[in-house]
PDB file of N, CA, C and O in Angstrom:
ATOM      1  N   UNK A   1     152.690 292.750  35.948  1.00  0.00           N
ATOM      2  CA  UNK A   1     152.345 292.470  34.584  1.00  0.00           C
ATOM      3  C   UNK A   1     153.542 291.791  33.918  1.00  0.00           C
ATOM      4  O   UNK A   1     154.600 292.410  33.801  1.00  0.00           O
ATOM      5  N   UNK A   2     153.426 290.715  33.543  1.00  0.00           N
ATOM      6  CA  UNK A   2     154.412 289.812  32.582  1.00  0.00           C
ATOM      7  C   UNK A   2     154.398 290.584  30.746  1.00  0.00           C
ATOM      8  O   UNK A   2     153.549 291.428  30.458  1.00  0.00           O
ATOM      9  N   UNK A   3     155.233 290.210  29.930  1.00  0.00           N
ATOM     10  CA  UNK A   3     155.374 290.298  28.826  1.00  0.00           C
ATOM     11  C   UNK A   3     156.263 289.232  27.788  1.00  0.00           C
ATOM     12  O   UNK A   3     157.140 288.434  28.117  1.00  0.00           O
ATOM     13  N   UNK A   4     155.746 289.499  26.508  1.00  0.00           N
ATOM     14  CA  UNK A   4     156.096 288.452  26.009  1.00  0.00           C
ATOM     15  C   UNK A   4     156.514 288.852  24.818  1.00  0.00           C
ATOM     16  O   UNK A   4     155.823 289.699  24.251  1.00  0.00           O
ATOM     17  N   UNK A   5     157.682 288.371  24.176  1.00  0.00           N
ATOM     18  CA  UNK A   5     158.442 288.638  22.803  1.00  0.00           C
ATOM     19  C   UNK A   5     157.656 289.004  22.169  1.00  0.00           C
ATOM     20  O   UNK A   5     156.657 288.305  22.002  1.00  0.00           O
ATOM     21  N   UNK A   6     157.782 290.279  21.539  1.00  0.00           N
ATOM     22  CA  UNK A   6     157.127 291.358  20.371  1.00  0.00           C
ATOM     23  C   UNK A   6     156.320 292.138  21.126  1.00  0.00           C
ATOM     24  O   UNK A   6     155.822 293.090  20.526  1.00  0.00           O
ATOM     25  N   UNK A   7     156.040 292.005  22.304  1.00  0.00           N
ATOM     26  CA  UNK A   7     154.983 292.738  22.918  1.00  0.00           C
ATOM     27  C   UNK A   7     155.708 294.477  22.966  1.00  0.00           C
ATOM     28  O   UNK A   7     156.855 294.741  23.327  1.00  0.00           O
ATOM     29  N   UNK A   8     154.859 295.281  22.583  1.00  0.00           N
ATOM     30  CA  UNK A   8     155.359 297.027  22.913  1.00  0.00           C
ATOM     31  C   UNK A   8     154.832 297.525  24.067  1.00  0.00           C
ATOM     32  O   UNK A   8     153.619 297.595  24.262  1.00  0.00           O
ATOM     33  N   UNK A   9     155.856 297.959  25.025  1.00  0.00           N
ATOM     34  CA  UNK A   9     155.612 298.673  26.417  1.00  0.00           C
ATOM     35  C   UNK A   9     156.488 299.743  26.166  1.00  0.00           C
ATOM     36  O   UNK A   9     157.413 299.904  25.371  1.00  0.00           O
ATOM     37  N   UNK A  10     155.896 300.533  27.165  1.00  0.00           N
ATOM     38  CA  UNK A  10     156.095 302.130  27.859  1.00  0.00           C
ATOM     39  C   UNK A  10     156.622 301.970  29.112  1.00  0.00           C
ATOM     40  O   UNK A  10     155.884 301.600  30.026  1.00  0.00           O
ATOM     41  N   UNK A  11     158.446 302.320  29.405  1.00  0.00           N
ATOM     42  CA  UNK A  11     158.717 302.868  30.484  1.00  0.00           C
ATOM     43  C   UNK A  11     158.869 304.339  31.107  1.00  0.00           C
ATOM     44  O   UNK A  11     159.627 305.284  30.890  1.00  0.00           O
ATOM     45  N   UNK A  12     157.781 304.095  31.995  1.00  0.00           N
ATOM     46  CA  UNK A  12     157.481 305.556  32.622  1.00  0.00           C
ATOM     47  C   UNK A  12     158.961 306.212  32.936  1.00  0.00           C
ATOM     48  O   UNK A  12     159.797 305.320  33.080  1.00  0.00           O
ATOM     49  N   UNK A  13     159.593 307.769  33.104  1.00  0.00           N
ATOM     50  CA  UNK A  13     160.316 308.200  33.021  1.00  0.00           C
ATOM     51  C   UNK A  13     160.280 308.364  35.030  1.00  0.00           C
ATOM     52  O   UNK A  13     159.314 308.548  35.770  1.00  0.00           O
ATOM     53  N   UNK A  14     161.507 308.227  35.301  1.00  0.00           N
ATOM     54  CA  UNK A  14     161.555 308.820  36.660  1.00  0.00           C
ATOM     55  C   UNK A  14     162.010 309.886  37.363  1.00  0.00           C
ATOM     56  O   UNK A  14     162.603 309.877  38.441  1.00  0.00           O
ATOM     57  N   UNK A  15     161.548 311.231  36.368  1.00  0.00           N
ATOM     58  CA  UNK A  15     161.470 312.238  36.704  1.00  0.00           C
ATOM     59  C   UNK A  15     161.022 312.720  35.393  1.00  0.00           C
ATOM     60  O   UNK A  15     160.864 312.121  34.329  1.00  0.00           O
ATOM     61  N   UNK A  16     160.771 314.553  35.890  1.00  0.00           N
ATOM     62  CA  UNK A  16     159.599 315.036  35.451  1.00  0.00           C
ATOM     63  C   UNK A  16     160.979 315.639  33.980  1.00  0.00           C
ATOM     64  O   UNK A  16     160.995 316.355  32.978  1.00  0.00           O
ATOM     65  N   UNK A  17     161.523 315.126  34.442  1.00  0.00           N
ATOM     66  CA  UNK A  17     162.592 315.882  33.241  1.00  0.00           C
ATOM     67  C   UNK A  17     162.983 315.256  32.127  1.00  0.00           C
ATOM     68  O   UNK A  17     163.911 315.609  31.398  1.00  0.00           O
ATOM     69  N   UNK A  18     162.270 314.311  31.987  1.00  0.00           N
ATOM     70  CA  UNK A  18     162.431 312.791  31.417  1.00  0.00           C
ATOM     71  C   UNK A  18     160.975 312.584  30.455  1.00  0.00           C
ATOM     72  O   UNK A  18     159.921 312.980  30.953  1.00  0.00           O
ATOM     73  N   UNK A  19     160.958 312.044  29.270  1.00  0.00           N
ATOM     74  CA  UNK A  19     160.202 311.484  29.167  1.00  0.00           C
ATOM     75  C   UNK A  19     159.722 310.047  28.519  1.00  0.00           C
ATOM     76  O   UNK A  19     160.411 309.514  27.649  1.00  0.00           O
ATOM     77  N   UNK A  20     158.413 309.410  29.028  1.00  0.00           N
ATOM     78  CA  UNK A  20     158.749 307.965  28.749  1.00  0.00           C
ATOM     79  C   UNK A  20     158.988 307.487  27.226  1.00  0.00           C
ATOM     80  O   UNK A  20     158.867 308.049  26.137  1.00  0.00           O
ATOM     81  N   UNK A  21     159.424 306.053  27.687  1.00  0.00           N
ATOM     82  CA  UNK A  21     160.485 305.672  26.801  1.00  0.00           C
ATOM     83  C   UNK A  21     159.721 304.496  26.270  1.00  0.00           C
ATOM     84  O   UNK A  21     159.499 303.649  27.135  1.00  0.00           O
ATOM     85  N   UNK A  22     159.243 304.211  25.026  1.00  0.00           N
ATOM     86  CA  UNK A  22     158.931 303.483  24.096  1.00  0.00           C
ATOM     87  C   UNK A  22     159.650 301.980  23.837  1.00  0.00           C
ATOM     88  O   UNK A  22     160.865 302.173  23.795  1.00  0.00           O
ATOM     89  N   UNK A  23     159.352 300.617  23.656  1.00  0.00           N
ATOM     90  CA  UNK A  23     160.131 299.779  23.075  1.00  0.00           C
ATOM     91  C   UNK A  23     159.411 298.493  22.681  1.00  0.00           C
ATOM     92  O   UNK A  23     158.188 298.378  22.772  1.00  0.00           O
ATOM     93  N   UNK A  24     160.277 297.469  22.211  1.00  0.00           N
ATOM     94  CA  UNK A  24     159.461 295.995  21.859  1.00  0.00           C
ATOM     95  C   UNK A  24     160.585 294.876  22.401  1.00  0.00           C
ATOM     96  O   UNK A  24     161.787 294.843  22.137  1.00  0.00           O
ATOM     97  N   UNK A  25     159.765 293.928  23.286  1.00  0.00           N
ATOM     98  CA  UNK A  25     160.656 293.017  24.143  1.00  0.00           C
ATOM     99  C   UNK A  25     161.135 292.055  23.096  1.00  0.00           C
ATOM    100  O   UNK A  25     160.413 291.376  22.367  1.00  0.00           O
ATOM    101  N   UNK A  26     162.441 292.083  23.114  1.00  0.00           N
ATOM    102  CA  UNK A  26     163.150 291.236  22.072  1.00  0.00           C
ATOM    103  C   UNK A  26     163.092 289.863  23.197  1.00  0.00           C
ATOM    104  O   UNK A  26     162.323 289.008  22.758  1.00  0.00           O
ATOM    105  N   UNK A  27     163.479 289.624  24.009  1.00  0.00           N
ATOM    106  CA  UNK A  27     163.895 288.603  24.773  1.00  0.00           C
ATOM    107  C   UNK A  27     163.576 288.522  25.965  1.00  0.00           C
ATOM    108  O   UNK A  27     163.996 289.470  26.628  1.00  0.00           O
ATOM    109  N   UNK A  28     162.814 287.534  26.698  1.00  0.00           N
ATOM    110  CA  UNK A  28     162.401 287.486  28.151  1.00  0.00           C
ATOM    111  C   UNK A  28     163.276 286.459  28.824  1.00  0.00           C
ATOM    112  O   UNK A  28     163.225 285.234  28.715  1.00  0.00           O
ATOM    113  N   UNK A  29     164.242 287.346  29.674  1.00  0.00           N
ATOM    114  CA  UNK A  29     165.379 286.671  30.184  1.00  0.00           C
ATOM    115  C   UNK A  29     165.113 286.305  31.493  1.00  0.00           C
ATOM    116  O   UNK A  29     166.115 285.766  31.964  1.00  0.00           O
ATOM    117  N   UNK A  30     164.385 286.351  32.125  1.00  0.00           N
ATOM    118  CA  UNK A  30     163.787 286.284  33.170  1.00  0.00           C
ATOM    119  C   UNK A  30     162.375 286.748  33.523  1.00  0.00           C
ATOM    120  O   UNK A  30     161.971 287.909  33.460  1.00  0.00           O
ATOM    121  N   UNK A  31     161.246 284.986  34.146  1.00  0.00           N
ATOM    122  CA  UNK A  31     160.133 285.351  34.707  1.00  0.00           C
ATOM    123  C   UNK A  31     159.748 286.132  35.892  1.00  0.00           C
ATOM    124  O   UNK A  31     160.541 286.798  36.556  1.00  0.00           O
ATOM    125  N   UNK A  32     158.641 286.029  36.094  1.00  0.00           N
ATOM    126  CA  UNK A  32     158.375 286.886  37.008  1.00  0.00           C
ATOM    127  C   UNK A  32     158.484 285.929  38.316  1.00  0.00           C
ATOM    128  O   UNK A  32     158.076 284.772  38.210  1.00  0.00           O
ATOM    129  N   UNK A  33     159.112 286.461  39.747  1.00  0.00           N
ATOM    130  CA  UNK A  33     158.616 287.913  40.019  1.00  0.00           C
ATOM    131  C   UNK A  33     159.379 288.783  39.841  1.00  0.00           C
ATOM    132  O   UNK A  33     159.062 289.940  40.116  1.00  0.00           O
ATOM    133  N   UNK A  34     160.525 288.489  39.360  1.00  0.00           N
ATOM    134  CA  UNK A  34     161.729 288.989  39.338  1.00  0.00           C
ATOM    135  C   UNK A  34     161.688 289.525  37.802  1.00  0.00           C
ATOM    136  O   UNK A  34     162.868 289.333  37.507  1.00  0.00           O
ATOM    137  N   UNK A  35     161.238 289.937  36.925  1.00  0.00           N
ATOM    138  CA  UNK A  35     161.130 289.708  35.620  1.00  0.00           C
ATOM    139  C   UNK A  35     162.285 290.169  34.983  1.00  0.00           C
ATOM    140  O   UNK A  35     162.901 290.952  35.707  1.00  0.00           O
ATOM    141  N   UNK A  36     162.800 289.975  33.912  1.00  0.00           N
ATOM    142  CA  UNK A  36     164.211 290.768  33.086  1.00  0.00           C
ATOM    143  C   UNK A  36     163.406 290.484  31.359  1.00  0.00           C
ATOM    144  O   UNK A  36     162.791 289.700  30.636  1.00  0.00           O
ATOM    145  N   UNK A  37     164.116 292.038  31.518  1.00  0.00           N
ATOM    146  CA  UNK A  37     163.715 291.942  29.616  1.00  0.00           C
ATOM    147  C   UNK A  37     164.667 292.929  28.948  1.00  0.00           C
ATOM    148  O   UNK A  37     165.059 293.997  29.417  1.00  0.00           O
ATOM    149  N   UNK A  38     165.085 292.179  27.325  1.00  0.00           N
ATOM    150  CA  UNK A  38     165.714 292.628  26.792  1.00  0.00           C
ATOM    151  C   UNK A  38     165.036 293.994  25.558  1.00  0.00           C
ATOM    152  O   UNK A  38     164.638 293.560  24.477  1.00  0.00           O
ATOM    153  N   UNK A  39     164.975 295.110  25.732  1.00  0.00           N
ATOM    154  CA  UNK A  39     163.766 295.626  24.967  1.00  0.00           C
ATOM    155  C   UNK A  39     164.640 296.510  23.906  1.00  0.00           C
ATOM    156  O   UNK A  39     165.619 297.056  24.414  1.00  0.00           O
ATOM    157  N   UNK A  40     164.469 296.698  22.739  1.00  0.00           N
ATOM    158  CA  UNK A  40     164.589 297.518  21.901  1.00  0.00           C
ATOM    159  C   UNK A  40     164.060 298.913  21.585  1.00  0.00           C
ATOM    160  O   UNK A  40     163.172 299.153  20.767  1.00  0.00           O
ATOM    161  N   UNK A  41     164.685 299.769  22.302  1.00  0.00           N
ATOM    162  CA  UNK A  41     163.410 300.925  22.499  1.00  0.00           C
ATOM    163  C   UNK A  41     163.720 301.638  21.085  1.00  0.00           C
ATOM    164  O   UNK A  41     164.698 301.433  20.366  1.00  0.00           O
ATOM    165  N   UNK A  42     162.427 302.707  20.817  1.00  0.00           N
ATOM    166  CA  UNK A  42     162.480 303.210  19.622  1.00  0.00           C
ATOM    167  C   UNK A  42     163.232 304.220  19.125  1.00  0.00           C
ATOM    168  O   UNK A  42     163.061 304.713  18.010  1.00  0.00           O
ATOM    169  N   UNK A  43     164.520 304.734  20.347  1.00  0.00           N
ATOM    170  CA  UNK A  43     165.237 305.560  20.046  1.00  0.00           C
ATOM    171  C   UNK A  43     166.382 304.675  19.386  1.00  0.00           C
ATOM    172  O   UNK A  43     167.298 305.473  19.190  1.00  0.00           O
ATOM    173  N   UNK A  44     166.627 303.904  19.117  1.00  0.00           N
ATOM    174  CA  UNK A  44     167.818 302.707  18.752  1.00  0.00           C
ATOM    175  C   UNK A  44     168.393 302.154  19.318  1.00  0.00           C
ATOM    176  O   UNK A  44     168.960 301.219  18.752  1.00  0.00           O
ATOM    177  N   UNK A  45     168.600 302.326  20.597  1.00  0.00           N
ATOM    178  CA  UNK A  45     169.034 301.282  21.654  1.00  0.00           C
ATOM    179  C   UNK A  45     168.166 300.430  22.311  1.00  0.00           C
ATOM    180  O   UNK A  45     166.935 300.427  22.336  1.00  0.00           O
ATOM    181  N   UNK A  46     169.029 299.662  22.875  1.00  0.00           N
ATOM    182  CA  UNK A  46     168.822 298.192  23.420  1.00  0.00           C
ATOM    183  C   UNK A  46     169.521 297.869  24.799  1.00  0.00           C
ATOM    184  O   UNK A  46     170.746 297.957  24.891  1.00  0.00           O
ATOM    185  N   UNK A  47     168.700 297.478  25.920  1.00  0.00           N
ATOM    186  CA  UNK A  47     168.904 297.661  26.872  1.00  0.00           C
ATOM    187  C   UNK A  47     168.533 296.175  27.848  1.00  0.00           C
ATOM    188  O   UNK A  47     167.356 295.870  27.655  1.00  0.00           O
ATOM    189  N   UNK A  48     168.936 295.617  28.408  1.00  0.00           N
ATOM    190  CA  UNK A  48     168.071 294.706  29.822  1.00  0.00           C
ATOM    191  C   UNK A  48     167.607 295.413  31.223  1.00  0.00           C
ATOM    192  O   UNK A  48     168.311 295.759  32.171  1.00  0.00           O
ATOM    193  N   UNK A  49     166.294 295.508  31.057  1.00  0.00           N
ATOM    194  CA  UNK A  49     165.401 296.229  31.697  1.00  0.00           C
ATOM    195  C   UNK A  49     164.821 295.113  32.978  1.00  0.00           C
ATOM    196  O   UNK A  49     164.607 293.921  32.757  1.00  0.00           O
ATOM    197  N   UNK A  50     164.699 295.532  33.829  1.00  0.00           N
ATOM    198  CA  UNK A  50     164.362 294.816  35.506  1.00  0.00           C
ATOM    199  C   UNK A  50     163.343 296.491  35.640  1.00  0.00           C
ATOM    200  O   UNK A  50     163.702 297.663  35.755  1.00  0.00           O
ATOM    201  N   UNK A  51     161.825 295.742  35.542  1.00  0.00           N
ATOM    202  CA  UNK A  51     161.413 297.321  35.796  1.00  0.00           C
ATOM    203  C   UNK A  51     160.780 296.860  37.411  1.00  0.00           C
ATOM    204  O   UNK A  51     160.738 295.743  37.927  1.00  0.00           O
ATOM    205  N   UNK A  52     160.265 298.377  38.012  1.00  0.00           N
ATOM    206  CA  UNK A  52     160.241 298.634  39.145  1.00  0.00           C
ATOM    207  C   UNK A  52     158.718 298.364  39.179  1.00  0.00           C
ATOM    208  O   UNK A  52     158.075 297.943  38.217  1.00  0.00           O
ATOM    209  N   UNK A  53     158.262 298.630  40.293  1.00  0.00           N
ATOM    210  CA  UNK A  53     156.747 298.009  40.808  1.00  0.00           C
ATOM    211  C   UNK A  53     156.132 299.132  39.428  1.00  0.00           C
ATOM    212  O   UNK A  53     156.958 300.020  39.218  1.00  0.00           O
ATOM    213  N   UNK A  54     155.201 299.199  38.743  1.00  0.00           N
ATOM    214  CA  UNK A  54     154.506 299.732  37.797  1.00  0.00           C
ATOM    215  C   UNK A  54     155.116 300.613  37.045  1.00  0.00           C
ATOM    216  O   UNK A  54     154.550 301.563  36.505  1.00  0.00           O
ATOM    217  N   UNK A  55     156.505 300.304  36.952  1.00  0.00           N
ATOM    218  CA  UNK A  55     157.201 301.774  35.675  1.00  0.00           C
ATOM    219  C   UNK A  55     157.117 300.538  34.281  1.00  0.00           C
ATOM    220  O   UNK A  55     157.784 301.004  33.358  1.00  0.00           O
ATOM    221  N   UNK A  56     156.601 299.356  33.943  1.00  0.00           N
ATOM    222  CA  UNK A  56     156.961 299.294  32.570  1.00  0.00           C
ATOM    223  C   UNK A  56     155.299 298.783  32.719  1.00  0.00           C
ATOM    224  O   UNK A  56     154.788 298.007  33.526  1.00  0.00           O
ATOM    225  N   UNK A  57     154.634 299.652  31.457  1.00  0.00           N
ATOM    226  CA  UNK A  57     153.379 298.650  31.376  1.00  0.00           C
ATOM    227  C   UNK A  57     153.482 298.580  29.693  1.00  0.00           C
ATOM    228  O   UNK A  57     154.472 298.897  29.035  1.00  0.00           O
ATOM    229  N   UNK A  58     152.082 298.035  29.126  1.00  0.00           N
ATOM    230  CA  UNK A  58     151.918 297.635  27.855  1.00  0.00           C
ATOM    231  C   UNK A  58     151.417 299.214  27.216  1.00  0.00           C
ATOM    232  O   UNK A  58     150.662 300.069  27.678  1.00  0.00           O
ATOM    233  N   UNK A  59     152.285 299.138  25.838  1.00  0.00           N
ATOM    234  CA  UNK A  59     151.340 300.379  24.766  1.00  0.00           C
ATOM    235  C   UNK A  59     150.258 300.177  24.196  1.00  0.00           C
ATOM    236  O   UNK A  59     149.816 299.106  23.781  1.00  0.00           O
ATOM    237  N   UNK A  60     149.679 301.471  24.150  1.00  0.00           N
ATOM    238  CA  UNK A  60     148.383 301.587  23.881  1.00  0.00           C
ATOM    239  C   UNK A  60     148.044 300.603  22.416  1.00  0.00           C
ATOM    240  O   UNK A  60     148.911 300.643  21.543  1.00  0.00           O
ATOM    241  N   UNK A  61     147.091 299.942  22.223  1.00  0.00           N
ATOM    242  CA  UNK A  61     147.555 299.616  20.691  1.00  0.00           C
ATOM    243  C   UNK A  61     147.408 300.865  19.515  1.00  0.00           C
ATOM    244  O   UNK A  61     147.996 300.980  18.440  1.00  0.00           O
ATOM    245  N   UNK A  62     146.533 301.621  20.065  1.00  0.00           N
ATOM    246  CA  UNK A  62     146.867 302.676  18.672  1.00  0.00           C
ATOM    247  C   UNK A  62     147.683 303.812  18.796  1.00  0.00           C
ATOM    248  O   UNK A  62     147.330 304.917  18.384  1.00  0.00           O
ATOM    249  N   UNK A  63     148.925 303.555  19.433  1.00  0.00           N
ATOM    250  CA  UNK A  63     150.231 304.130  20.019  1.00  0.00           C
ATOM    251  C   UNK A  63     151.203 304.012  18.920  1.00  0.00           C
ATOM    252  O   UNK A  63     151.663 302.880  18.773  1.00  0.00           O
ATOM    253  N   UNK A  64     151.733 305.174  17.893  1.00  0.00           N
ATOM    254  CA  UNK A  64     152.594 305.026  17.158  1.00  0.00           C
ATOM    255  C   UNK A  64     154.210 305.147  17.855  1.00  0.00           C
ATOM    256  O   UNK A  64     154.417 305.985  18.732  1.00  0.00           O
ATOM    257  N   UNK A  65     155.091 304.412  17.466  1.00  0.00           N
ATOM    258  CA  UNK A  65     156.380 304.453  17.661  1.00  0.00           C
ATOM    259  C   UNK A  65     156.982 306.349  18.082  1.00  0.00           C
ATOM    260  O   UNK A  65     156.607 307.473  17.748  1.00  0.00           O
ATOM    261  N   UNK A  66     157.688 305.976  18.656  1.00  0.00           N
ATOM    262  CA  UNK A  66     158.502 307.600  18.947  1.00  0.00           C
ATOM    263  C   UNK A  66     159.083 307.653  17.817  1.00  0.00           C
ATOM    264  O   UNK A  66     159.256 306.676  17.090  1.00  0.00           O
ATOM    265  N   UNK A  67     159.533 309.123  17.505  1.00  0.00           N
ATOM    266  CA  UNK A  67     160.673 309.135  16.358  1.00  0.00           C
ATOM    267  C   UNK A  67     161.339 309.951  16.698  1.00  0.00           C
ATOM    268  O   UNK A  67     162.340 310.244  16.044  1.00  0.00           O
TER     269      UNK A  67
END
């Protein structure tokens, strides 16, 4: 799955001790297949994300922000 500036995705947590992590792709630094994204997650940081075979997909649209 590709994404595109402003789009909001969910990275699944990789472990059970964890949970997933909310954000909005500021910057697509790289296409696919290789994809890179710069995402703003809703805890306040900002990160460049390379996600793994199905850990980043799209949020629900009636998915409110974490707080």
């Amino acid at each position: 799955m590709t994404f595109k500036v402003g789009d909001r995705v969910v990275a699944e947590a990789e472990s059970t001790e964890r949970v997933a992590r909310s954000g909005t792709v500021r910057e697509v630094l790289r296409e696919a297949p290789a994809a890179r994204y710069r995402i703003d997650w809703d805890d306040g940081h900002s990160t460049v994300y390379t996600p793994a075979a199905g850990a980043l997909h799209a949020a629900r649209q009636d998915a409110e922000p974490a707080r």
